[in-house]
C-alpha positions as CSV (number, residue, x, y, z in Angstrom):
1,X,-34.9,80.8,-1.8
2,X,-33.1,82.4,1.4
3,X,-31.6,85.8,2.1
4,X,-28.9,84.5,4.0
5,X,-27.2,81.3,5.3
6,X,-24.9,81.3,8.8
7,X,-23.0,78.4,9.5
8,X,-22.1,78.0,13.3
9,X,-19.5,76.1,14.8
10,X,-21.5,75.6,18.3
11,X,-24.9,74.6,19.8
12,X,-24.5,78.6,21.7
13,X,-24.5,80.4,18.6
14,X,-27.3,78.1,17.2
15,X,-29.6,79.2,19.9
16,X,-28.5,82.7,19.8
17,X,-29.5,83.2,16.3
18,X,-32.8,81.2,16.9
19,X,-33.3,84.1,19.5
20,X,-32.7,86.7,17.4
21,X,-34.2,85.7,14.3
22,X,-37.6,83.1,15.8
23,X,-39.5,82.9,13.1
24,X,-37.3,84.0,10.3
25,X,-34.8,81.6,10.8
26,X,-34.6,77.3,10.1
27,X,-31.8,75.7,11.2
28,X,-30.0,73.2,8.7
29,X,-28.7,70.2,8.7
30,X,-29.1,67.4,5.8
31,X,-31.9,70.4,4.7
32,X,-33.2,67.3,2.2
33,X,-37.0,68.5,3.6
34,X,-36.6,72.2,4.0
35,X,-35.0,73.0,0.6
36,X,-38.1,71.7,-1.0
37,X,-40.0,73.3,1.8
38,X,-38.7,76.6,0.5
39,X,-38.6,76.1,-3.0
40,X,-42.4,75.3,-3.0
41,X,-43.2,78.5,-0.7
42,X,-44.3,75.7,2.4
43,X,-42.1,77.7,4.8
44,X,-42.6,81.4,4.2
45,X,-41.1,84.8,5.6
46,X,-37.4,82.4,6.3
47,X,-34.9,84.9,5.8
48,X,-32.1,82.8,7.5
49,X,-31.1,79.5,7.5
50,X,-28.3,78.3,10.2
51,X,-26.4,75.5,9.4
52,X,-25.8,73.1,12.5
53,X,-24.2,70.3,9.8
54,X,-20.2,71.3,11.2
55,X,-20.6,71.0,14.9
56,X,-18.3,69.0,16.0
57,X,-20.1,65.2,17.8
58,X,-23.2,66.0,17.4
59,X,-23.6,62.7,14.8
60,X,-22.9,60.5,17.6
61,X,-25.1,57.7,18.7
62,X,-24.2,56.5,22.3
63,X,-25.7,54.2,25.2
64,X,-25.9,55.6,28.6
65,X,-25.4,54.3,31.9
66,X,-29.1,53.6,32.0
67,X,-29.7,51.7,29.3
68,X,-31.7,54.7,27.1
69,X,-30.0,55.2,23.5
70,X,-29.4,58.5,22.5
71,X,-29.0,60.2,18.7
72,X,-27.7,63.5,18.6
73,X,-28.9,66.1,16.3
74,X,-26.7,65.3,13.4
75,X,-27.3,61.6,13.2
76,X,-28.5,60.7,9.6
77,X,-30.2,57.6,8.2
78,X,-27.1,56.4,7.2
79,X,-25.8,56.7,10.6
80,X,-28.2,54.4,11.9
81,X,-28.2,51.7,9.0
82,X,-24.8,51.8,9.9
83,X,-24.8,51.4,13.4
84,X,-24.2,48.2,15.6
85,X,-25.3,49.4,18.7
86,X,-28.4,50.2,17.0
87,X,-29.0,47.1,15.0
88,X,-28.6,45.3,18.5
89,X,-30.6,47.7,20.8
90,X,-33.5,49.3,17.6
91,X,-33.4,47.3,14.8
92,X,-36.7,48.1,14.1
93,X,-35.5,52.2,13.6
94,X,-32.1,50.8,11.2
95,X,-35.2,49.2,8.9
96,X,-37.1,52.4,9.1
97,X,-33.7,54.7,8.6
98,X,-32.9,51.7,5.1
99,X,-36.3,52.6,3.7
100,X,-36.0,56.7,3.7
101,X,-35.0,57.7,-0.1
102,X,-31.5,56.7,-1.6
103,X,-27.9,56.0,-0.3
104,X,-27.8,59.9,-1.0
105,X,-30.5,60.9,0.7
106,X,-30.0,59.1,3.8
107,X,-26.0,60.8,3.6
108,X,-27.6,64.1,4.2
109,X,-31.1,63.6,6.6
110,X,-30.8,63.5,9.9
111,X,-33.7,61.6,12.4
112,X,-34.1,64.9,14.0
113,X,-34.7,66.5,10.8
114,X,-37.2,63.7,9.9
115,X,-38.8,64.1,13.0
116,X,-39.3,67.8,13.2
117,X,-40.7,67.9,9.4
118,X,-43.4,66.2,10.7
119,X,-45.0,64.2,8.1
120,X,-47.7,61.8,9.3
121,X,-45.8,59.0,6.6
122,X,-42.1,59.9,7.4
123,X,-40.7,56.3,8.4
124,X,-38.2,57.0,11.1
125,X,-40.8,58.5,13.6
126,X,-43.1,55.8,13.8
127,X,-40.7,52.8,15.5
128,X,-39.5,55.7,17.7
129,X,-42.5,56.3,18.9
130,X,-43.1,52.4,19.0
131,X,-39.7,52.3,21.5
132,X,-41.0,55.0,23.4
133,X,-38.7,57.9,22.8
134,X,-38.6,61.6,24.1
135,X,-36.8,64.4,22.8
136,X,-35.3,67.5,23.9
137,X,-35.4,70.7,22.7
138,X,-33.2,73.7,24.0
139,X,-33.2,77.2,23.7
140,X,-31.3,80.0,25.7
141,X,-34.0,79.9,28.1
142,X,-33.4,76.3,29.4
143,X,-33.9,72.2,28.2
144,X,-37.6,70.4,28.0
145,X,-37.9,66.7,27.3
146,X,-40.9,66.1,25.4
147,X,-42.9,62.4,25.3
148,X,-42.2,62.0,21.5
149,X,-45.9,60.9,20.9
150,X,-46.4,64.5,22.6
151,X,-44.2,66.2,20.3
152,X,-47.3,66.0,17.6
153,X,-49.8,68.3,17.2
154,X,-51.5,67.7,13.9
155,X,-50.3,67.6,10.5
156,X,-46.6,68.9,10.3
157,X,-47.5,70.8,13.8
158,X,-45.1,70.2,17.0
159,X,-44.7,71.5,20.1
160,X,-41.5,72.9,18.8
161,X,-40.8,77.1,19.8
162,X,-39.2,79.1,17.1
163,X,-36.1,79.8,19.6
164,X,-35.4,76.3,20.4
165,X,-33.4,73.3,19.0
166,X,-33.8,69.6,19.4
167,X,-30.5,68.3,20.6
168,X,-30.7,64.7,21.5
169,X,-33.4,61.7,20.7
170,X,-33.5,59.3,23.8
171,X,-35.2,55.8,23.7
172,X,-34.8,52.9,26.2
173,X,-32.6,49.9,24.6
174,X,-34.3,46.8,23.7
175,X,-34.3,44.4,26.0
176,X,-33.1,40.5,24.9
177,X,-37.1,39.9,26.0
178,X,-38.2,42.5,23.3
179,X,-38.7,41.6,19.7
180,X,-39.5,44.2,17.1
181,X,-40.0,45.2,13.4
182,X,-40.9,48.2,10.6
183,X,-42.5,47.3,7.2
184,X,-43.0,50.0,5.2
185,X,-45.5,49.5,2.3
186,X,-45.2,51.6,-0.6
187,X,-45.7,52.1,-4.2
188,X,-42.4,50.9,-5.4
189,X,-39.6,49.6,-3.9
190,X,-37.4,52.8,-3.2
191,X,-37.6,56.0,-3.6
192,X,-41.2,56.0,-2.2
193,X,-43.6,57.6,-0.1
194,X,-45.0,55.4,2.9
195,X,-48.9,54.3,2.2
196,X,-48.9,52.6,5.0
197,X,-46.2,52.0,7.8
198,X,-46.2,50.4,11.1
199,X,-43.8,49.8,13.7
200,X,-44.3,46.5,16.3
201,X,-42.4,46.0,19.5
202,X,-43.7,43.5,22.1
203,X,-42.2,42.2,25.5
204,X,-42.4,39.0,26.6
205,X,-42.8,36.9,29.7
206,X,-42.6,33.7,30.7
207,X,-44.3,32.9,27.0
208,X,-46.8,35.7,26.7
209,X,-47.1,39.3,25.7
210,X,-46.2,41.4,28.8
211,X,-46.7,44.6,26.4
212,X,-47.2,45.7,23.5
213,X,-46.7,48.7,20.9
214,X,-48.3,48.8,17.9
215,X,-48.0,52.1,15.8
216,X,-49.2,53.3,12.8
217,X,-47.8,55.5,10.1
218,X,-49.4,57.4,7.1
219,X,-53.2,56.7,8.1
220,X,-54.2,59.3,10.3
221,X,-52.8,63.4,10.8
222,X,-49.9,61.9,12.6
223,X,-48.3,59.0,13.8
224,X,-50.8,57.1,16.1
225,X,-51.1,54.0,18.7
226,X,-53.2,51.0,17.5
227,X,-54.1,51.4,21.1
228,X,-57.1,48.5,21.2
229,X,-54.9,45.8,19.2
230,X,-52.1,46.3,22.3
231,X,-54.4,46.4,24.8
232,X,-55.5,43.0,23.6
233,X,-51.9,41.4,23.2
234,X,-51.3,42.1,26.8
235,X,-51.6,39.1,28.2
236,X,-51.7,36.5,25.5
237,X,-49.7,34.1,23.1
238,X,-48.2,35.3,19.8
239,X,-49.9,33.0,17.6
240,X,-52.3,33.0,14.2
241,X,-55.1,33.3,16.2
242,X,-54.1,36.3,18.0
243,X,-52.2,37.8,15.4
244,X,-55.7,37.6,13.2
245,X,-58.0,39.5,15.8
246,X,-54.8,42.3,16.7
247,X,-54.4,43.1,12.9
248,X,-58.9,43.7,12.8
249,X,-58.5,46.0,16.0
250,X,-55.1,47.9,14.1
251,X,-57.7,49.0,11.6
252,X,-60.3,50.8,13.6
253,X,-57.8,52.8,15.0
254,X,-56.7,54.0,11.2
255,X,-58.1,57.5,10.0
256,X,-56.5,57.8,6.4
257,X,-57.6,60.0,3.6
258,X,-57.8,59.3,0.1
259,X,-55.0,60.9,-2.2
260,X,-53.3,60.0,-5.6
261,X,-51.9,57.6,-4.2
262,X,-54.5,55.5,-2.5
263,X,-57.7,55.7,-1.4
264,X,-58.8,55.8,2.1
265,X,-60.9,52.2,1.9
266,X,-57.0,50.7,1.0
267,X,-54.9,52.0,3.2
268,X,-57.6,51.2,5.7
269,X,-57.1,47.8,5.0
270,X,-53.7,47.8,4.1
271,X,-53.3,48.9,7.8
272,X,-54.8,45.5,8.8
273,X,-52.0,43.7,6.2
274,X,-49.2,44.9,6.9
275,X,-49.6,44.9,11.0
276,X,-49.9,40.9,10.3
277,X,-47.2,41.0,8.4
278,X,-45.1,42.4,11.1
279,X,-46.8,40.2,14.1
280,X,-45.8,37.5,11.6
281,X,-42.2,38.5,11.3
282,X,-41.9,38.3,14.6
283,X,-43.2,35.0,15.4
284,X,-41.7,33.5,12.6
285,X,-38.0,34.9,13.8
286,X,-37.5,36.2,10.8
287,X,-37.5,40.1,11.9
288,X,-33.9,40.4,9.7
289,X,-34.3,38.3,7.1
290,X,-33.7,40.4,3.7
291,X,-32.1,42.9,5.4
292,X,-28.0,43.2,4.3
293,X,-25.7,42.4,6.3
294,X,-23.4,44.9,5.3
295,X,-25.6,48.0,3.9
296,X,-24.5,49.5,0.8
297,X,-24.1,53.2,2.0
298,X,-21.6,55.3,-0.6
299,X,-19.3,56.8,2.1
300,X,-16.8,55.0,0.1
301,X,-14.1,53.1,2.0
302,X,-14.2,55.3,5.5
303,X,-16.8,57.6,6.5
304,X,-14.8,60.6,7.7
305,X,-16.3,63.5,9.3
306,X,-17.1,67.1,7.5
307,X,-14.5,69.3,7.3
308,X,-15.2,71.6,10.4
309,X,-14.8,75.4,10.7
310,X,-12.6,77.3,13.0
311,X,-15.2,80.6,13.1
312,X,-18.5,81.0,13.0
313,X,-19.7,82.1,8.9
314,X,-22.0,84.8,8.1
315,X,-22.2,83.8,4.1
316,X,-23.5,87.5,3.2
317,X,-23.0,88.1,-0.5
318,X,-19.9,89.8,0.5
319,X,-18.4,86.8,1.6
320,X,-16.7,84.4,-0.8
321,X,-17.7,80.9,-0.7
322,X,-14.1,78.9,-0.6
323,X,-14.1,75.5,-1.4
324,X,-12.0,72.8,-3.7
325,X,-13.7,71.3,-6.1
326,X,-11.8,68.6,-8.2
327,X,-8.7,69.7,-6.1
328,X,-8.6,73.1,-7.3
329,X,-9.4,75.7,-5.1
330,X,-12.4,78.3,-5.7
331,X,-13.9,81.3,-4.5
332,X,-17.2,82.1,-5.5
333,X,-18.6,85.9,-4.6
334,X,-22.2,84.8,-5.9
335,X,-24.1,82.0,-5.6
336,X,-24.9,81.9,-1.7
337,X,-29.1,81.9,-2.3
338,X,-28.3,78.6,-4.7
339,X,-28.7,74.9,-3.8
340,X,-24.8,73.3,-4.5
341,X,-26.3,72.3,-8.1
342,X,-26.8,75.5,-8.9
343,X,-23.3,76.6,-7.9
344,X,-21.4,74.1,-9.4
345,X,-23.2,74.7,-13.1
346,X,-23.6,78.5,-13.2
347,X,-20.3,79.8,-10.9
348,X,-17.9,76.7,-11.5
349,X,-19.5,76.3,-15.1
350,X,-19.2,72.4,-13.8
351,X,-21.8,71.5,-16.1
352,X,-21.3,67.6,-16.4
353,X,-23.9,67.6,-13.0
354,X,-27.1,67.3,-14.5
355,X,-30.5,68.9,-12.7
356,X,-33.2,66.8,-13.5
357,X,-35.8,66.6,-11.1
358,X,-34.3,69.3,-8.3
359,X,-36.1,67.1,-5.6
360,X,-34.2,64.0,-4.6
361,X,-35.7,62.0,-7.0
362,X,-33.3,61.5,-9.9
363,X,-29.7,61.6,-8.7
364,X,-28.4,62.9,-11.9
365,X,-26.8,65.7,-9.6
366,X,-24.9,63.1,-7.6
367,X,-21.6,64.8,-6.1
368,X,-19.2,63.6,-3.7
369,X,-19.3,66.0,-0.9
370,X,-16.0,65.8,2.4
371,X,-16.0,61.9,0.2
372,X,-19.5,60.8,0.4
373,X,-22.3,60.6,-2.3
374,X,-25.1,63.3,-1.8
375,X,-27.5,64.7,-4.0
376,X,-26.0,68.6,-5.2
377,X,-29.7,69.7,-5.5
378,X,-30.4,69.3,-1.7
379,X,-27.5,70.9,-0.1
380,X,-27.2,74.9,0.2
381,X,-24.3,76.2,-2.0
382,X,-22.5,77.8,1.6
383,X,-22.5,74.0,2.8
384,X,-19.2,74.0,0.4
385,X,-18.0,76.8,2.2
386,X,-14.4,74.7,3.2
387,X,-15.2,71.8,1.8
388,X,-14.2,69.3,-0.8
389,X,-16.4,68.6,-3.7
390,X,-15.7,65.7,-6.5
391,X,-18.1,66.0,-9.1
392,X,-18.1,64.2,-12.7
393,X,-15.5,66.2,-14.5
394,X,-12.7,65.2,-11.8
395,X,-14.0,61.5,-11.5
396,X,-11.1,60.7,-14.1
397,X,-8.0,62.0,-14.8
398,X,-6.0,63.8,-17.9
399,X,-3.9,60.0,-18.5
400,X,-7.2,58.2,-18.4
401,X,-10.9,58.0,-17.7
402,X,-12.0,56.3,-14.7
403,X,-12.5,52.1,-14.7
404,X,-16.7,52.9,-15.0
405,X,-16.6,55.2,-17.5
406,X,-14.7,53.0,-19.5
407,X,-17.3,50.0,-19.4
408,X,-20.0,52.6,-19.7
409,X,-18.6,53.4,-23.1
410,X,-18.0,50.0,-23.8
411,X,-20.8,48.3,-22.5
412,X,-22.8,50.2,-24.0
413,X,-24.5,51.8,-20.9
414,X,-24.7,54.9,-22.2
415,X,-27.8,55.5,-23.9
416,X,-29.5,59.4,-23.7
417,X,-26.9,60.3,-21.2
418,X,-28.6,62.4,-19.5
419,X,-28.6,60.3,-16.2
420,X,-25.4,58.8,-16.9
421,X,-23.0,61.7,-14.6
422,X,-24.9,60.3,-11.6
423,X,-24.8,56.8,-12.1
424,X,-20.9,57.4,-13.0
425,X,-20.9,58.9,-9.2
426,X,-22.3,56.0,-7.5
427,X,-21.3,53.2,-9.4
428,X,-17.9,54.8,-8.3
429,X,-18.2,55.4,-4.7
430,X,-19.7,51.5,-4.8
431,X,-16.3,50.8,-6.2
432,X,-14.2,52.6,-3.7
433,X,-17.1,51.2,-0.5
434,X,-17.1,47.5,-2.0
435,X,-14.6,46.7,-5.1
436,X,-16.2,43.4,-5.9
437,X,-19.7,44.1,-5.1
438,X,-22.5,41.9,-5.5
439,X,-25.3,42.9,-7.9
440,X,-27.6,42.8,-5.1
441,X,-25.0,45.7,-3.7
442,X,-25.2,47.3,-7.4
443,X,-28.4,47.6,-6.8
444,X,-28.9,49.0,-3.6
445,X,-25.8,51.3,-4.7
446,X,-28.2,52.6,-7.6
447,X,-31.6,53.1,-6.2
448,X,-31.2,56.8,-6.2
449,X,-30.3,57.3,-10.0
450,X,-33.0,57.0,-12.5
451,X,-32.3,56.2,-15.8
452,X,-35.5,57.2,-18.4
453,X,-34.2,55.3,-21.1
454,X,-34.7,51.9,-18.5
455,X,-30.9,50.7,-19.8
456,X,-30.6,49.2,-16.3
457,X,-29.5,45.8,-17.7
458,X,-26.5,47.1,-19.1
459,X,-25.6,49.7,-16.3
460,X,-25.2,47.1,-13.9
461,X,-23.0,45.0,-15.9
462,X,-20.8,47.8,-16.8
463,X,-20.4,48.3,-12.8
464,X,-19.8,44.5,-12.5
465,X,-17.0,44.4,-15.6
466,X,-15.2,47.9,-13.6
467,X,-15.1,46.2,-10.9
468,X,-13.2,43.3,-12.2
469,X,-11.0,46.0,-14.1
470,X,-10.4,47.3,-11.0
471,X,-9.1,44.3,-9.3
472,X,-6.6,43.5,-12.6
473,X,-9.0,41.2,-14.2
């Protein structure tokens, strides 16, 4: 899929590359959009992909002086479910960052990433657009900041240069006069692409609506404004009334198509639905209500930070791959134009990782990758490149199988057993995160493994009777 991968220990020799290579080179960093980019020729002529994801603090999430939040580059979605300064100043972007893919998806995509791919239904860029964020993008040649609703310029078009990197996300903080929310509605419950999305933030005064944002996600070629339904909260009570006539004017301001998976006339007036939800949420008080207050996110017990490199890495096919895998070391000389699936089952001969879907979708290729769950078929193989990689056959040991393989066996979980090497990873990393989980946390925990045979039943009580075995029940 690529000719070559670089991994870079610093922003300069990011942009350096980018210099060099423009148009032939895509920087990486959860790459859970661009390897399918690749794979289904969207992104053509890339010859070079530089991986950003080892550069030391550039997953941090800080408030300024000022009072504007700001995400660097590496920040996933996991990042921000997890974050308290961002529950308290954006909630409405942790709700967004919950509803993107699975626990292992949102271990590996960062916001930026999200944001530069573009899509008109991607959730996190519509409640930062909603807060008002800009971003800024760097090159050798100097910094821009760029009005995020700017940063659009059709369908997966931005006003991004080929030699230039977006290195922070800034939004002002909410304000204790600000209330907001995201609804996302969708298909199914996870896993899913938005039909319709949309992001509300108002500011009050004194009782009234001193502004509003209203914006819309998945109904036009890119995130837009409901600009008439704010113009007409300005001013006014949040009440039925009000709410009624702002959801009608939300709805002339939708352009959406008609695709498999809805037709133009529904999300139309979906649109109009689900902005009353959200004005309801909001007068109601109930903005967090159903959201955990402890989000399952398989980093285990400690999220520690990626195992960083000394030197930059130029993974050419003369140079080895070295990584441990099960804690035993290995040096691959092939394998560096493969996803980490790939490496594992055709250079380790790891086979007990299954590739079913090769998208995201399945999470039979779960892995544990520097201790947190990811999905094997959305990394590049380099990203293992000093790393340490846990996959199914060293879940276990030679004295005994591990506490949820046992009750798989003898709960009779296991049905085609196909899907059953990812669930194992989850349902342990779950374990190690949570030991007594609820089976509302089993749940969560699970959303990213699909099991054909639909023995759900009976793979979440075999996670519920490990647990117990693991506390000496």
């Amino acid at each position: 899929m690529w000719h070559n991968v670089i991994s870079v220990v610093n922003l300069e020799e990011v942009l350096a590359i980018l210099n060099l290579k423009r148009e032939k080179a895509r920087i990486v960093a959860g790459a859970t959009d661009l390897i399918l980019e690749l794979d289904r020729g969207v992104r053509k002529d890339i010859e070079t992909l530089v991986d950003v994801s080892r550069i030391p603090r550039l997953d941090q999430i800080q408030l300024d002086e000022d009072g504007w939040v700001h995400l660097g580059p590496l920040v996933t979605h996991n990042h921000c479910v997890a974050s308290k300064l961002l529950q308290e100043a954006a909630f409405p972007l942790v709700q967004a960052a919950w509803e993107v893919g699975s626990p292992q998806i949102r271990n590996r995509g960062t916001i930026a990433g999200n944001l530069v791919t573009a899509s008109p239904a991607n959730d996190t860029i519509t409640p930062l657009m909603a807060l008002g964020a800009k971003v800024v993008l760097k090159s050798i040649r100097g910094e821009r900041t760029v009005p995020l609703e700017k940063f659009y310029l059709g369908v997966r078009r931005v006003d991004l240069e080929a030699d230039e990197m977006m290195v922070d996300i800034a939004f002002p903080a909410m304000k204790p006069s600000q209330k907001g929310t995201y609804i996302k509605f969708a298909l199914r419950r996870a896993q899913a692409i938005s039909l319709v999305n949309v992001a509300v933030v108002l500011t009050f005064l004194e009782g009234r609506i001193e502004r509003a944002a209203i914006t819309l996600g998945a109904v036009a070629p890119t995130i837009i404004h409901a600009g008439e339904a704010e113009n007409f909260l300005a001013g006014k009570q949040l009440n039925d009334d009000t709410i009624q006539q702002a959801s009608k004017l939300s709805v002339k301001a939708a352009r959406p198509i008609s695709d498999i998976r809805g037709s133009a006339s529904y999300r139309r007036h979906m649109t109009g639905v689900v902005t009353k939800r959200a004005l309801r949420t909001i007068l109601s008080g109930e903005v967090r209500k159903g959201f955990p207050q402890k989000p399952v996110l398989l980093w285990g017990s400690e999220k520690y930070p990626p195992h960083s490199l000394k030197t930059l890495v130029d993974h050419s096919t003369q140079t080895p791959i070295e990584t441990k895998i099960n804690g035993v070391h290995f040096s691959f000389v092939s394998g560096q134009d493969k996803t980490l699936l790939r490496l594992l089952r055709e250079e380790a001969n790891l086979i007990g990782t299954k590739e079913g879907c090769a998208e995201g979708e399945c999470g039979a290729c779960t892995v544990f990758l520097d201790g947190v769950a990811v999905m094997s078929c959305m990394v590049p193989a380099t990203r293992a490149h000093g790393a340490e990689i846990i996959t199914i056959e060293g879940l276990g040991n030679d004295e005994r199988l591990h506490p949820v393989q046992e009750t798989f066996i003898k709960d009779g979980a296991v049905q085609c057993g196909y899907c059953t090497p990812g669930f194992l990873m989850s349902a342990a990393k779950l374990l190690e995160e949570r030991p007594m989980p609820s089976q509302e946390e089993i749940k969560h925990a699970i959303t990213g493994n699909l099991c054909r045979c639909t023995g759900y039943y009976k793979i979440i009580e075999a996670i519920e009777h490990a647990a117990l075995i693991q506390q000496g029940r």
